[in-house]
C-alpha positions as semicolon CSV with decimal commas, in nm:
position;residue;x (nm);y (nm);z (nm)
1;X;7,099;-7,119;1,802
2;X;6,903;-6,848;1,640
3;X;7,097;-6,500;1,598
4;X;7,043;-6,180;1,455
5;X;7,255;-6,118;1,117
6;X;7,448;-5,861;1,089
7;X;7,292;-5,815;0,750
8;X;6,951;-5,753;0,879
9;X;6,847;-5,453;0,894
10;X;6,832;-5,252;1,220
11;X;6,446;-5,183;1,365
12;X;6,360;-4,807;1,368
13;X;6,178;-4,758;1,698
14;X;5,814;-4,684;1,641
15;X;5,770;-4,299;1,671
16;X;5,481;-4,115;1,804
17;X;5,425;-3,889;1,456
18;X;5,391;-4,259;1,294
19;X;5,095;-4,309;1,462
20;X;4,928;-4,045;1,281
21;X;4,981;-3,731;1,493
22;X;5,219;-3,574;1,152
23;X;4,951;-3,615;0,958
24;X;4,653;-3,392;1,169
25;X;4,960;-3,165;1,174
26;X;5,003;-3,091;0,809
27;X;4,610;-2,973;0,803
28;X;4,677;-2,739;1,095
29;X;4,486;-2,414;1,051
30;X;4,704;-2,112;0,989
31;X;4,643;-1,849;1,231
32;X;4,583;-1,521;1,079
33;X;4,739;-1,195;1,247
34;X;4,602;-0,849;1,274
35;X;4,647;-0,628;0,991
36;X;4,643;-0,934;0,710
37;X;4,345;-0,897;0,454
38;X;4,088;-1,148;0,520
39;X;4,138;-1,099;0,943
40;X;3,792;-1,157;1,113
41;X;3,760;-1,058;1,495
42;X;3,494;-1,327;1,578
43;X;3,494;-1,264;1,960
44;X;3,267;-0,978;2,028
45;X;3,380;-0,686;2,169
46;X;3,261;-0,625;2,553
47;X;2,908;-0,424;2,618
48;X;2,901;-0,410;2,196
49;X;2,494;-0,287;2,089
50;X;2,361;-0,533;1,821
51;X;2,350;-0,425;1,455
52;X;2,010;-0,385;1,319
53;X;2,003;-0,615;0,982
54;X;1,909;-0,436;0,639
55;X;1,563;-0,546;0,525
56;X;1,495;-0,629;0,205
57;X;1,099;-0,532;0,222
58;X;0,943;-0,244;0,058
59;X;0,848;-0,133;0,439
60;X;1,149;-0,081;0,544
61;X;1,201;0,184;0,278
62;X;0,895;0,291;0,162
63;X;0,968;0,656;0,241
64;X;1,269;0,704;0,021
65;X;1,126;0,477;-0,246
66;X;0,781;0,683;-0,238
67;X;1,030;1,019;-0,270
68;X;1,198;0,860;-0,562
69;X;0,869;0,833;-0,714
70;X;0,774;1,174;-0,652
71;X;1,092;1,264;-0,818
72;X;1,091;1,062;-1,136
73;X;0,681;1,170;-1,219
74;X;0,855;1,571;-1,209
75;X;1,081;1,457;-1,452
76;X;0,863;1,204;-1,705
77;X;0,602;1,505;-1,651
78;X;0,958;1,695;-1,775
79;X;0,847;1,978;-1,485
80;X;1,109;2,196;-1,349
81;X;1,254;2,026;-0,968
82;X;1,299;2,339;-0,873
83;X;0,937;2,506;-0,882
84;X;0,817;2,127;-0,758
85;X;1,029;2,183;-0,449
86;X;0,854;2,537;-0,376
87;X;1,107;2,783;-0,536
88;X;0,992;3,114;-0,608
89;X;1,055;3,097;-1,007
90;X;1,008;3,444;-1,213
91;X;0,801;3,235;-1,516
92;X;0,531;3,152;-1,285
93;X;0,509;3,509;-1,137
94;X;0,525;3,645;-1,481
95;X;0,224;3,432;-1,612
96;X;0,003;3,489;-1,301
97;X;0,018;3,836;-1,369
98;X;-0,059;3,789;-1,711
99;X;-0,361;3,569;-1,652
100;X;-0,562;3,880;-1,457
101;X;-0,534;4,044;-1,778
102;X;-0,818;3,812;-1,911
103;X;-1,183;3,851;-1,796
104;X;-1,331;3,551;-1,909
105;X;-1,253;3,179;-1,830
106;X;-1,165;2,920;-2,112
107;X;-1,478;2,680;-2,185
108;X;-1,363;2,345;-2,323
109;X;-1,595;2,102;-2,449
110;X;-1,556;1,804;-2,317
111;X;-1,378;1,962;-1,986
112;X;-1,048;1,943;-1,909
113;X;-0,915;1,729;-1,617
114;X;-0,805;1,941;-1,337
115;X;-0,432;1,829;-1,320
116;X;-0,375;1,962;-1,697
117;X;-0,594;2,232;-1,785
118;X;-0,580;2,471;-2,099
119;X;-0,408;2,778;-1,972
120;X;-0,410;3,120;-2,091
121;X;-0,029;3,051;-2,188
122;X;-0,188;2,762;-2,418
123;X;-0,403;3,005;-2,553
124;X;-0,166;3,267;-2,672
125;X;0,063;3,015;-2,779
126;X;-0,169;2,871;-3,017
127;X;-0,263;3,235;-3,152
128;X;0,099;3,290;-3,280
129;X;0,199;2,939;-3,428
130;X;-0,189;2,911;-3,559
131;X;-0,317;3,319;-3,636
132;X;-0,548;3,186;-3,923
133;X;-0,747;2,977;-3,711
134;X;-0,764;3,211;-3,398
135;X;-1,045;3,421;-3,588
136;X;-1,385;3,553;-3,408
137;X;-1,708;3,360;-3,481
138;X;-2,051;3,461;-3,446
139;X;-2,275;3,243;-3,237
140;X;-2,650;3,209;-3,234
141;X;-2,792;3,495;-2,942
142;X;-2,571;3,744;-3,152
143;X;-2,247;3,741;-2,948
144;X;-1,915;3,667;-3,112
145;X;-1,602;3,434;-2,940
146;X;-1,310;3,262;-3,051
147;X;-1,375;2,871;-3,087
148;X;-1,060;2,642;-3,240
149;X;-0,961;2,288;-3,130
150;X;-0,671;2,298;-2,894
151;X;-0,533;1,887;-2,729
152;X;-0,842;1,735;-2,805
153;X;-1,104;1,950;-2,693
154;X;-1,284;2,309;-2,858
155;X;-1,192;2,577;-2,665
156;X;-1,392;2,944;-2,670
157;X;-1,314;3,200;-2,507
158;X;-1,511;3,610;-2,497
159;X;-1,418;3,833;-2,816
160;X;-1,225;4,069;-2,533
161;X;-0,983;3,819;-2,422
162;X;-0,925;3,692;-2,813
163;X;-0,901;4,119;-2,889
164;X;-0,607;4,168;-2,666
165;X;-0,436;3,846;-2,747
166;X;-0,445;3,932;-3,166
167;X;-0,359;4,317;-3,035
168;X;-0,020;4,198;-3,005
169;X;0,016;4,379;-2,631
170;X;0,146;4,024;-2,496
171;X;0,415;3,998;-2,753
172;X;0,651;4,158;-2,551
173;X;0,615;3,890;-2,227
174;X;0,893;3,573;-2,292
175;X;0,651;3,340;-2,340
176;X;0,799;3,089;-2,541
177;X;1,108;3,015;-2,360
178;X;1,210;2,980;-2,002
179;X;1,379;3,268;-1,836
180;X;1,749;3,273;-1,781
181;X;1,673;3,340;-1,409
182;X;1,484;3,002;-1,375
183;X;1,724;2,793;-1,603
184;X;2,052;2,948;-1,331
185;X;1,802;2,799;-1,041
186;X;1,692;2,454;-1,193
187;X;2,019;2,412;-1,225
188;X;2,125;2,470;-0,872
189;X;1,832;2,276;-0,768
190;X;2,007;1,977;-0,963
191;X;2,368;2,039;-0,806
192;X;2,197;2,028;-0,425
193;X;2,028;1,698;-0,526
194;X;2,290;1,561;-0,682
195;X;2,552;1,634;-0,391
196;X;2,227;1,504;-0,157
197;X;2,204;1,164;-0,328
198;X;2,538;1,084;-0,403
199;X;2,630;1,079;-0,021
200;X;2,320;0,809;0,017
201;X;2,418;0,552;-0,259
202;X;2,831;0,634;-0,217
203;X;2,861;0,498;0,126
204;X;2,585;0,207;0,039
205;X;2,828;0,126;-0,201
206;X;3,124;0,148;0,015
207;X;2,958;-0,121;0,272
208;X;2,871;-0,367;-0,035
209;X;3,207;-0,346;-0,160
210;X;3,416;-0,411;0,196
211;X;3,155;-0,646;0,233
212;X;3,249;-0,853;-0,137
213;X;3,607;-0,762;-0,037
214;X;3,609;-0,961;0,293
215;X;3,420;-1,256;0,133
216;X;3,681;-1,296;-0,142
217;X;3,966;-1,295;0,121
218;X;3,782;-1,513;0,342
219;X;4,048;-1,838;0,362
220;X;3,945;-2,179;0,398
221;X;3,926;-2,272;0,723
222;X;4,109;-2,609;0,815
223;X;3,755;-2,881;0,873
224;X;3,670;-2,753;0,533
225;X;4,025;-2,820;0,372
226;X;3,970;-3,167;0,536
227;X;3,613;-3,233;0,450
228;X;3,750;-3,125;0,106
229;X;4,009;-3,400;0,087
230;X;3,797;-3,691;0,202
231;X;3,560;-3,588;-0,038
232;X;3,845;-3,557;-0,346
233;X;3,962;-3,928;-0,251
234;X;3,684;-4,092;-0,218
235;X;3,584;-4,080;-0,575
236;X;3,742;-4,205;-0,870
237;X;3,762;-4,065;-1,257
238;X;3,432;-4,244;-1,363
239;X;3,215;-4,124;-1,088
240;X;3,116;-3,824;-1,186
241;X;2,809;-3,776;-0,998
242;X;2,946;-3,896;-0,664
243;X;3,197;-3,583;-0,726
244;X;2,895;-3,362;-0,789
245;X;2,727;-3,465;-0,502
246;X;3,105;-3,395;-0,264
247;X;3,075;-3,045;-0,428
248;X;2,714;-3,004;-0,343
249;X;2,793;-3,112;0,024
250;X;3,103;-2,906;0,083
251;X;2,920;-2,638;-0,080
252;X;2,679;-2,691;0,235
253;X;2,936;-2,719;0,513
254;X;3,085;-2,388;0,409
């Protein structure tokens, strides 16, 4: 007769975990809780509006891009911000009044373009750095003018206007350097902008940082830990494109 030796053994009964449910349990997503970095509410909240998504197309901001512009020609034209924007700056005054002084009009050969003309300011500018070239000349009818070469072209202007220029009488008018008045409000004009602009590109800032900040603490969810193992075992040392080609595809699942 056939017995069972005490020797043997004793049979473990056959559990249920054995039949694989332990192992789906050890790849179990952990739930994350409120308050942890890296927790997403996916569920949408009830009667929520829709976001409208940034656009990356010139369209979408042409206006503040086209004021940028505006902005950066001032300053390569190195133009005060504060008389572009319409402030009432003394310099400007001050030379307007000066200009009805002269009768004549500056003649420039070939003409000057409209944006950048020769200004009366030009004119007595040149007359003190250059006095031995700002002499009278006598032309062919009779009549005497001032003729010199001033960015590029010959200016003349009428003996009148070149008499009360070499008189000296506009000596007294700060020509040659901005007024204190209009430095103080060019440089309030720059604190308003700069307050103005740094509110724009601060909070941009602030959403593409929370933005990197969430994707950094985004965990791996559980298929992808899985997909990530069958890929890792299914290769050996050798094979180093098949493990390329795992990367490549996980990189696509995520």
């Amino acid at each position: 007769m056939g017995h069972t030796s005490d020797s043997e053994p004793a049979k473990r009964k056959r559990d249920v975990d054995d039949a694989g449910g332990q192992g789906r349990a050890q790849h179990a997503p952990t739930s994350l809780q409120q308050g942890v970095p890296g927790y997403i509410h996916y569920l949408p909240r009830s009667n929520a509006s829709h976001l409208s998504l940034v656009q990356g197309d010139a369209d979408t901001f042409a206006d503040i891009i086209g004021l940028i512009g505006e902005y950066e020609n001032v300053l390569d034209r190195h133009e005060s911000l504060a008389a572009s924007l319409g402030a009432k700056l003394t310099g400007p005054r001050l030379l307007r009044g000066i200009e009805k002084f002269f009768d004549g009009p500056i003649k420039t050969t070939p003409l000057q373009p409209f944006s950048n003309p020769i200004s009366w300011l030009d004119v007595v500018s040149f007359a003190r750095s250059n006095p031995k070239d700002f002499t009278l000349v006598q032309k062919a009818d009779g009549t005497r003018c001032c003729q010199f070469v001033l960015k590029g072209s010959q200016v003349e202007i009428m003996e009148d206007d070149w008499r009360l220029v070499w008189s000296g009488a506009l000596d007294r008018f700060p020509l040659d350097h901005p007024l204190e008045e209009d430095e103080t409000a060019e440089l309030a004009t720059l604190d308003i902008l700069e307050q103005r602009t740094s509110i724009l590109y601060k909070k941009a800032d602030e959403v593409a940082a929370r933005a990197l900040a969430v994707h950094i603490e985004r965990p791996i969810s559980a298929p992808a830990m899985i997909y990530m193992q069958i890929c890792c075992s299914s290769f050996s040392q050798p094979q180093l494109h098949r493990r390329h080609l795992g990367q490549l595809q996980l990189q696509e699942f995520l």
